[in-house]
N, C-alpha and C positions, 0 to 999 in steps of 0.2 A: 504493500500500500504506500511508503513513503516514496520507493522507485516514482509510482504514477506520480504520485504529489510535485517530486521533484521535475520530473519529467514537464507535469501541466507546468509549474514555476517557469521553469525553462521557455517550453512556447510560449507563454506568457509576455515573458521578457525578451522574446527573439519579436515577437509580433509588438510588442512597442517599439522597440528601434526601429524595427521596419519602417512603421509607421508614422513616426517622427521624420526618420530620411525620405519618405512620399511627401509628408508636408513641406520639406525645408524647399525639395527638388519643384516642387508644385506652386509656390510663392514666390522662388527664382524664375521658373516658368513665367509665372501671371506678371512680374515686375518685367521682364524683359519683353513681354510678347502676350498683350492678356488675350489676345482677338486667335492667336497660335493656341493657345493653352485652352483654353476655352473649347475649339474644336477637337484637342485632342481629348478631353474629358470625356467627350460623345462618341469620338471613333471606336468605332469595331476592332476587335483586334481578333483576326482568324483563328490564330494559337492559343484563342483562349474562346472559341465555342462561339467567336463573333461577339462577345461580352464589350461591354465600354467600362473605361476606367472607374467612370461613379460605381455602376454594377458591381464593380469586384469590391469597390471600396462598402456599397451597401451589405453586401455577402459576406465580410469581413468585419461589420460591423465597425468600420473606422472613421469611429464618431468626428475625433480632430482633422481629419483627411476633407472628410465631408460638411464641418463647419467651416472650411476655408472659403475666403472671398470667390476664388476664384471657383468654386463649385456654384456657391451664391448666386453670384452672378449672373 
């Protein structure tokens, strides 16, 4: 049982980093090119079932990802 526990810990804290570096990379995005970033939020991506960035970010539940301006917007 601790195994699992430490294991969830672990993705835990692997899917926060993650998720932090989508945001930092996603705010450089929107600062540099909001009209660029914006479209890619919506694109399809084939490798991923045709899913769009929001999508995966909804499915992953990443809340901070998804309160970004550039989602907002």
């Amino acid at each position: 049982h601790l195994a699992h526990k430490n294991n969830d810990v672990r993705y835990n804290q692997s899917a926060n980093e993650f998720e932090n570096l989508a945001v930092e990379i996603l705010d450089r995005f929107y600062q540099i090119n909001a009209r660029a970033c914006t479209k890619a939020i919506i694109r399809q991506i084939p490798a991923y079932g045709n899913a769009t960035w929001l999508e995966l970010a909804i499915k992953a539940e990443a809340k901070q990802f998804i309160a970004q301006r550039a989602v907002q917007d």
